[in-house]
C-alpha positions as CSV (number, residue, x, y, z in Angstrom):
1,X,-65.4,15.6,0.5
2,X,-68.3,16.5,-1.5
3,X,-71.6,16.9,-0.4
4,X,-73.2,16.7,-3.7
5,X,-77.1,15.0,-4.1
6,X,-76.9,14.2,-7.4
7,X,-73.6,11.1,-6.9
8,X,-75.5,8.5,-4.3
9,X,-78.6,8.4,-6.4
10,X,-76.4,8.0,-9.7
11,X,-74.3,5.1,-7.8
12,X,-77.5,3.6,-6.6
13,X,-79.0,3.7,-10.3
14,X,-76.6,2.5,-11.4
15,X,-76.0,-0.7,-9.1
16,X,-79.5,-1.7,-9.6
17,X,-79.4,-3.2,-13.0
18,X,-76.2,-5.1,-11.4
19,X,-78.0,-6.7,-8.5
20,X,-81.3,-7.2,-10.2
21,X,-79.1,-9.6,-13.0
22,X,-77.0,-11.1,-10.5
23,X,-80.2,-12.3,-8.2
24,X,-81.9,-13.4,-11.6
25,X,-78.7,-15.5,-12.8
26,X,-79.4,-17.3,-9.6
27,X,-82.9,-18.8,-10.1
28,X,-82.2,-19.2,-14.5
29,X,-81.4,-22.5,-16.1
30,X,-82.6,-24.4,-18.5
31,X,-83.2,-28.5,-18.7
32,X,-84.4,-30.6,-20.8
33,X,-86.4,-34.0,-20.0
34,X,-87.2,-36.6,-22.3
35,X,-91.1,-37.8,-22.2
36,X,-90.4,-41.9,-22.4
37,X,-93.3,-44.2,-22.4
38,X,-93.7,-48.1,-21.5
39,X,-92.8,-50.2,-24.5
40,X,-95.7,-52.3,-24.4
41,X,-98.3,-49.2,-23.6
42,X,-99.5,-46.9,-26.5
43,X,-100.0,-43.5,-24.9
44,X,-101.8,-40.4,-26.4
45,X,-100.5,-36.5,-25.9
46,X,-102.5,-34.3,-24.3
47,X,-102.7,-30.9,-25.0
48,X,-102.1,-28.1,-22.9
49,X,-105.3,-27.4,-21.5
50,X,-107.1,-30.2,-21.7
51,X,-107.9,-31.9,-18.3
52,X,-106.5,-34.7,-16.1
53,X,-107.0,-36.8,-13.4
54,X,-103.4,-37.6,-12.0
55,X,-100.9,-34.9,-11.2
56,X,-97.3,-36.0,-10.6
57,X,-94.5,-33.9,-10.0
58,X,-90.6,-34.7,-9.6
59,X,-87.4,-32.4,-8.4
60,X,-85.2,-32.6,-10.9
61,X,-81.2,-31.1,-10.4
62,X,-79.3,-30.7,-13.7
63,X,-75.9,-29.7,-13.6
64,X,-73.5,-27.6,-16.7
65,X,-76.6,-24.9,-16.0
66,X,-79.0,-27.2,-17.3
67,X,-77.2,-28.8,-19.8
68,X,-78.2,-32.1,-18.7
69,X,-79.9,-33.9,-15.6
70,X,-77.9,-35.1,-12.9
71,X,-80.2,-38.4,-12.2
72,X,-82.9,-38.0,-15.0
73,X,-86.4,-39.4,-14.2
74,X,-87.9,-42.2,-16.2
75,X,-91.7,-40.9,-17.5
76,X,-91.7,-44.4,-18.6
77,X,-92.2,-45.3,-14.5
78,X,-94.4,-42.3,-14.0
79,X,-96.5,-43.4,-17.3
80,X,-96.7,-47.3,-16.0
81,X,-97.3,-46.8,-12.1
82,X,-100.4,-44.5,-12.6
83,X,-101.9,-46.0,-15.9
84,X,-101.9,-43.5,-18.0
85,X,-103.3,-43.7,-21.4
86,X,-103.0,-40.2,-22.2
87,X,-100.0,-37.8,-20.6
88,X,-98.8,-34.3,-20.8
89,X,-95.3,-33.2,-19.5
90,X,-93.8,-30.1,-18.8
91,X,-91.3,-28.5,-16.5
92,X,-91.4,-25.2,-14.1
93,X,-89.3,-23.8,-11.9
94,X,-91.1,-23.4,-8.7
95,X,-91.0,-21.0,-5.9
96,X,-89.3,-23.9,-3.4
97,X,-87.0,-24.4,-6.9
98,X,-85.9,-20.9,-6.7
99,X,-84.9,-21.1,-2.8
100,X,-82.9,-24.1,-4.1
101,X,-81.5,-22.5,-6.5
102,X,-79.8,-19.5,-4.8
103,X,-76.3,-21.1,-4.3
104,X,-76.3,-24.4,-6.4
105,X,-78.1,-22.3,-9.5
106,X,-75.1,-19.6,-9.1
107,X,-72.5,-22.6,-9.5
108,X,-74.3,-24.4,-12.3
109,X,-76.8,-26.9,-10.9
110,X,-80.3,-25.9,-11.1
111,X,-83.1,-27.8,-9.9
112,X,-87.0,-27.8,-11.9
113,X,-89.6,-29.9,-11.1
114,X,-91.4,-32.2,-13.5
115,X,-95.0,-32.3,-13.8
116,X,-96.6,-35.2,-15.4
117,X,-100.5,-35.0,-16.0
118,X,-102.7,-37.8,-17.3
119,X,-106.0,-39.8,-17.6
120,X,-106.3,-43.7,-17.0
């Protein structure tokens, strides 16, 4: 048995990378979400930074590692219940997501949340 310094910290160095891509495979996916609007409604894009009045936000689980959502939200719904006129949507992954994620993300189902912003 060898008492030799230099083998732990090489092991250790080396199982670093390892763990730190393992944990991030975890909380990674990627989703896509369709932005729908009312038929009868004519609705405006907003850019990223302009600002809005109504904040909604929506879990959304996708499974295939975010090939496709699982029960896809209609914006169409979002869009008509808050009368918007003018909306902006994008998707995070957010801190609660990434708790989620730590067992159904591993096996292919990740969950985002939705944010749609507007003005009346």
């Amino acid at each position: 048995m060898s008492d030799d310094p230099v083998f732990l910290p090489e092991c250790h160095n080396m199982l670093r990378p390892f763990l730190i891509i393992s944990l991030s495979a975890w909380l990674t996916g990627c989703g896509v979400v369709h932005l729908n609007a009312p038929a009868d409604q004519s609705v405006r894009l907003l850019t990223l930074d302009a600002p809005t009045q109504v904040r909604v936000e929506r879990p959304v689980w996708f499974k295939w590692w975010g090939r496709e959502p699982i029960d896809p939200p209609d914006t169409a719904i979002i869009i008509k219940e808050n009368q918007l006129k003018e909306v902006r949507l994008y998707m995070t992954n957010t801190f609660v997501d990434a708790l989620y994620n730590v067992f159904p993300g591993m096996i292919g189902f990740p969950r985002r949340t939705i944010i749609v912003e507007g003005n009346r």
